[in-house]
C-alpha positions, 0 to 999 in steps of 0.5 A: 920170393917176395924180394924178386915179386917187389923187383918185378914190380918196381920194373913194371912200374917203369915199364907199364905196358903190353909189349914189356908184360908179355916179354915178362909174362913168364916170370910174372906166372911164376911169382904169381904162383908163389904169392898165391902158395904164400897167401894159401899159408897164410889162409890155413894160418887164420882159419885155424883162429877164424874157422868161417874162412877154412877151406878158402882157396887162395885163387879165388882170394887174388885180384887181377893185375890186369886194370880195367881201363874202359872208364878211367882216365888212367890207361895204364894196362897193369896194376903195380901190386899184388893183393888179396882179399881173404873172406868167406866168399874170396876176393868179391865178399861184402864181408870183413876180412884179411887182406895182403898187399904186396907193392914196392914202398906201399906194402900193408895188411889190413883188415875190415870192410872198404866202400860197402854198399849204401844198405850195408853202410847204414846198418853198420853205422846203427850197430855201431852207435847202438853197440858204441861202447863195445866198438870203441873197446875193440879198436882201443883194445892196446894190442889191436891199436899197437898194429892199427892205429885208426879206422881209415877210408873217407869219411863225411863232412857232417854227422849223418842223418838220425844220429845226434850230433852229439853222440859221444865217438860220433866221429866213428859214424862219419866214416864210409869205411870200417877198416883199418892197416898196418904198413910194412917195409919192403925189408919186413918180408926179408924176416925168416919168421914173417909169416908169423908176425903176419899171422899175428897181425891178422889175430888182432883182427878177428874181434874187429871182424867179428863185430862187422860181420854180425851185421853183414849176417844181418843185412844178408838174411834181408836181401 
């Protein structure tokens, strides 16, 4: 199935538009139900691991393929990937979590918290320099660093505001982002056992999550 998913893909790459879409719509339902039966494995998998997202249901993890074009300067209708943010909460959480993208030549999981709000951004970055040490020793654990090289995301010029200059894995609190991926080859999904090795990409996460989600706790007790 994900060999056809990625087919489909690479052709509306190709063919972006409306007229082509709804030609195709029946066979874009059916691949669709069958990525949302594969992240639905995939969440069963982590929560029994990470308990918070148990009972999660996969639809309410995928984002649409239909692009909203009203503000961009792209007016292309359509995504060209399927994805899904897996958290308590589903696709829209502010929570660290699991997420699964599916596009041709540009497949990844990832993990982690992307663009947070201001308030939550700013918390995370005091836990952070007030936990450094136990920070750094997450994302330099071998085993998390043997799928997750780096944090990712953009990043300031200059240390922020109330942080020395000098603090030591101060370029940690230059990040706008606390996330990080993994990319995969289109071919990976033709292993019979990737849903394992997906699974254990995930597992390598849950101490980086759980560390993030102490504060978003934090900060959602405030608000």
């Amino acid at each position: 199935m994900i060999s056809q998913a990625l087919q489909f893909l690479r052709e509306l790459q190709e063919n972006n538009n409306r007229i082509w879409f709804q030609e195709n719509k029946e066979r874009y339902d059916g691949l669709r139900n069958e990525y949302i039966r594969y992240v639905q494995v995939l969440i069963d998998r982590i929560s029994l691991f990470d308990p918070e997202i148990a009972g999660l249901e996969a639809k309410d993890c995928l984002f649409r393929i239909y692009r909203d074009i009203r503000f961009s300067p792209n007016k292309l209708p359509y995504k060209n990937y399927f994805g899904a943010y897996m958290a308590q909460g589903g696709r829209k959480s502010v929570r660290g979590g699991y997420y699964f993208h599916l596009e041709p030549d540009g497949c990844f999981f990832s993990g982690g918290i992307y663009c947070p709000e201001p308030a939550l951004l700013k918390m995370l970055r005091r836990d952070i320099y007030d936990q450094m040490d136990e920070f750094v020793g997450i994302i330099g654990n071998p085993a998390f660093k043997s799928v997750y090289k780096e944090l990712e995301g953009d990043t300031l010029k200059r240390m922020p505001a109330g942080y020395p200059a000098d603090t030591p894995h101060g370029e940690i609190l230059l990040h706008k982002d606390f996330c990080v991926s993994t990319p995969v080859p289109d071919h990976f999904f033709d292993q019979p056992d990737w849903i394992d090795i997906a699974e254990d990409y995930f597992r390598k996460l849950l101490p980086f999550n759980q560390f993030l989600n102490y504060t978003v706790d934090e900060y959602q007790g405030r608000v």
